[in-house]
Every structure is written in structure tokens, then in C-alpha cells.
C-alpha positions in Angstrom: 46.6 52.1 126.0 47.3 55.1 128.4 45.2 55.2 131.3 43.3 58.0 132.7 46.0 58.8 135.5 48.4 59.4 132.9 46.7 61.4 130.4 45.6 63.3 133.2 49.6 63.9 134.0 50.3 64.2 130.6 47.6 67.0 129.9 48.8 68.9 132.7 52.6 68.9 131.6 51.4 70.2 128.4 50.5 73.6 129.9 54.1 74.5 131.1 55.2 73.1 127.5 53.6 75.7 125.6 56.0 78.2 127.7 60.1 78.2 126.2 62.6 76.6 127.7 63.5 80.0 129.3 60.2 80.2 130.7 59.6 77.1 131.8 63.2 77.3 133.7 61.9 80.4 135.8 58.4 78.7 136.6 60.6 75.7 138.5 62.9 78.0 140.3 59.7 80.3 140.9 58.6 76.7 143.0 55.4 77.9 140.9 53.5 74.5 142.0 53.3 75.5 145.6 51.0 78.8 144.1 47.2 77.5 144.6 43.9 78.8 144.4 42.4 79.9 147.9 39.5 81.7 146.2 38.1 84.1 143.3 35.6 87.1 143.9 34.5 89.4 141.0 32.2 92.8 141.0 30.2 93.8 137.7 30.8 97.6 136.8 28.7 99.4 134.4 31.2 101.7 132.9 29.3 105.4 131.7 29.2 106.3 127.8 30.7 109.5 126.5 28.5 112.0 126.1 29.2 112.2 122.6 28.3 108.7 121.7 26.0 107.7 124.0 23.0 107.6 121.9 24.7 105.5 119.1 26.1 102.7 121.6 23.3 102.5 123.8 20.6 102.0 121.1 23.1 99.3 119.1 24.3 97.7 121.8 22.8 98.5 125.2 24.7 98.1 127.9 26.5 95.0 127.0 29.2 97.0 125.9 29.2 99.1 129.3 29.2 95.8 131.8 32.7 94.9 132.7 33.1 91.9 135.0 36.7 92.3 137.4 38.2 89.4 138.9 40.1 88.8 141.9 41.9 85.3 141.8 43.6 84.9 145.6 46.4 82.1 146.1 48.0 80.8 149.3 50.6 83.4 149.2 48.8 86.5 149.6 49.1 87.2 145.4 46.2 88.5 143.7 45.8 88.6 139.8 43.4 90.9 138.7 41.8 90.5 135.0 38.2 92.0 133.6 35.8 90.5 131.3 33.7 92.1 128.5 30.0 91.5 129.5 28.2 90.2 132.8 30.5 87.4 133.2 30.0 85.3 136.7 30.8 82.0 138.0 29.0 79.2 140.1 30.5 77.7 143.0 30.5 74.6 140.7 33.2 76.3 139.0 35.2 78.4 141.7 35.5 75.1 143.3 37.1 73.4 140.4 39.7 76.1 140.4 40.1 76.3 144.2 43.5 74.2 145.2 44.9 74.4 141.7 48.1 76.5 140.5 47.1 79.1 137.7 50.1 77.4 135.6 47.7 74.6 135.3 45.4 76.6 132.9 47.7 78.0 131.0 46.2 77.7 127.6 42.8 76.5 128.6 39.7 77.5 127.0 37.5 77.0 129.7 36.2 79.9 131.4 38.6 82.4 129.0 36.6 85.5 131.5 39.8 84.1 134.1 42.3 83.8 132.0 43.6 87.6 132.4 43.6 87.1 136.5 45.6 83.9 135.9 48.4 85.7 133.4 48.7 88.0 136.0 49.4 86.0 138.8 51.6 84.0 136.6 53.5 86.8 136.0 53.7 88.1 139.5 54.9 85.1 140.2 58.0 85.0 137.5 58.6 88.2 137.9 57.8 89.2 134.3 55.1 91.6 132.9 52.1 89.0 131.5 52.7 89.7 127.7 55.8 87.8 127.7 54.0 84.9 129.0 51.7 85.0 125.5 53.8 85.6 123.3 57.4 87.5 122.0 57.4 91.6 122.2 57.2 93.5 118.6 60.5 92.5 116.7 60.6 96.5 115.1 62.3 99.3 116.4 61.9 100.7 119.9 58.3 101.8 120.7 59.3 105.0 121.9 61.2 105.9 119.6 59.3 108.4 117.0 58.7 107.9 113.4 58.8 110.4 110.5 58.4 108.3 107.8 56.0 105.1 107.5 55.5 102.4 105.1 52.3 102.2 103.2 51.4 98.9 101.4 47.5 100.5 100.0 46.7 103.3 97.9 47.6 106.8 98.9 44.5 108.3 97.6 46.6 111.1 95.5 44.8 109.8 91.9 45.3 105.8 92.4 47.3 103.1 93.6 50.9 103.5 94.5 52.0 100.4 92.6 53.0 98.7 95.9 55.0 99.8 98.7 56.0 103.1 99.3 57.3 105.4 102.2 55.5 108.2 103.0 55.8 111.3 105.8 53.8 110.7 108.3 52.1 114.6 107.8 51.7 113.5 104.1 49.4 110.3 104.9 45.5 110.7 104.4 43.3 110.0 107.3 40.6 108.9 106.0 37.0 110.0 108.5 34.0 107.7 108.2 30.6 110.0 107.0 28.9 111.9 109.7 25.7 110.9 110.7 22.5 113.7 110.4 
């Protein structure tokens, strides 16, 4: 039987091994468990419509698309990660408390409170040294992203009188953009 002392131990190990080994090298010499919590603050921002769709979104979805929620996590070394949540997101000081004095690496892959989980891969990353995608997973395995394509796969029909019997590689000029129906 494992007690609750060790499960607790065990739990907590089980965040830094979900990172690879290369990772999880760089968060000890990083001294990452030092990094604590002092504090979190967040602002609501109601971000405008275009003009062009305004009518549409607003009617469908009032302004829970607009509201934005930012948060500012603060740690004992003067870091900041910043994240933003879709909606009115907010927290109570039950909550900020249970964050305040722990080290973001401890909620790394929690699904508690997901709204701080942007602010945390940040500061993780500040703290590594590494942008905060590589902390969620490995970059595109294709070509370089800059580089520019001419030709594309397409793995659906082409709309040129049927199917295209499977894969086929088309110029990019050649492939139909297909427009949803305008509204009157």
C-alpha cells in the first residue's frame, strides 16, 4: 500500500516525466525547482469585431467570442509568463493561493485551471531557454517552413469532373478554393 506522502511525490515526478530525457536534463541544470509562484494578476479585454462581420458574430455569439482573459503568473525571480484565455476567465484567491509557492514545472500536464496553462509554458520556457512549443511537443517533421512551395499534395477530389482516384500533386495556382455561399 503506498501512502499519501508518496503518491503525492510520485504524482509530482510524473510531470517532469512527460518531458524527454533532453528536456528534463535542462530543467535540472535550469535549478527549475527554486522557480516559485509569488503571485498571478489577469485583466479581461473585450477585443472589437471587424466591421465586416460584426453583425454575424455578435448576434451568434455575443461577446463571448470578444472577452479575452490575460494572465500574468510572477515567480521569485522577477520572470513573468504571460498566457490569455478565450472567455471571462478569473480565479479566486482559493485558487491563486494553491498555486502561490509552487514551481510552474509542477503543473505541467495538469488539467486544472487549463485558462494558466499558457502563462506556465511560458515561464517554463523562459526558464530553459527554449521557445514554449518544444515543451508540448516535436516541431513539424516536413520541410523548412519558409521555404515556398509550388507544388502540393491533394489527397480529395480536385473538383475538375470527379475524384482524383487518390493522391495527386497539383500547382498550387491550379488548386480550387472553394468560397462558402454569401449570405443576402
Amino acid at each position: 500500500m503506498i501512502n499519501r506522502r508518496e503518491f503525492l511525490a510520485a504524482s509530482a515526478a510524473t510531470g517532469l516525466s512527460l518531458l524527454s530525457p533532453s528536456l528534463r536534463n535542462r530543467v535540472e541544470a535550469a535549478d527549475a525547482k527554486r522557480l516559485k509562484i509569488t503571485g498571478i494578476e489577469w485583466d479581461q479585454v473585450l477585443v472589437p469585431y471587424q466591421a465586416f462581420n460584426r453583425p454575424g458574430l455578435f448576434r451568434y455569439h455575443g461577446l463571448s467570442l470578444q472577452l479575452r482573459t490575460i494572465f500574468r503568473v510572477r515567480t521569485n525571480t522577477d520572470l513573468v509568463g504571460l498566457g490569455e484565455s478565450w472567455g471571462g476567465a478569473s480565479l479566486t484567491d482559493k485558487q491563486v493561493a494553491g498555486y502561490v509557492g509552487t514551481s510552474p514545472f509542477e503543473w505541467l500536464g495538469a488539467r486544472k485551471d487549463l485558462a494558466l496553462n499558457m502563462a506556465f509554458y511560458d515561464l517554463m520556457g523562459k526558464v530553459l531557454g527554449l521557445p514554449a512549443w518544444r515543451l508540448i511537443g516535436p516541431g513539424f517533421p516536413g520541410p523548412d517552413p519558409g521555404r515556398r512551395l509550388d507544388r502540393v499534395e491533394v489527397a480529395s477530389g480536385t473538383g475538375r469532373g470527379g475524384a482524383t482516384g487518390g493522391r495527386s500533386r497539383l500547382p498550387v495556382a491550379e488548386i480550387p478554393h472553394r468560397r462558402s455561399p454569401q449570405r443576402r
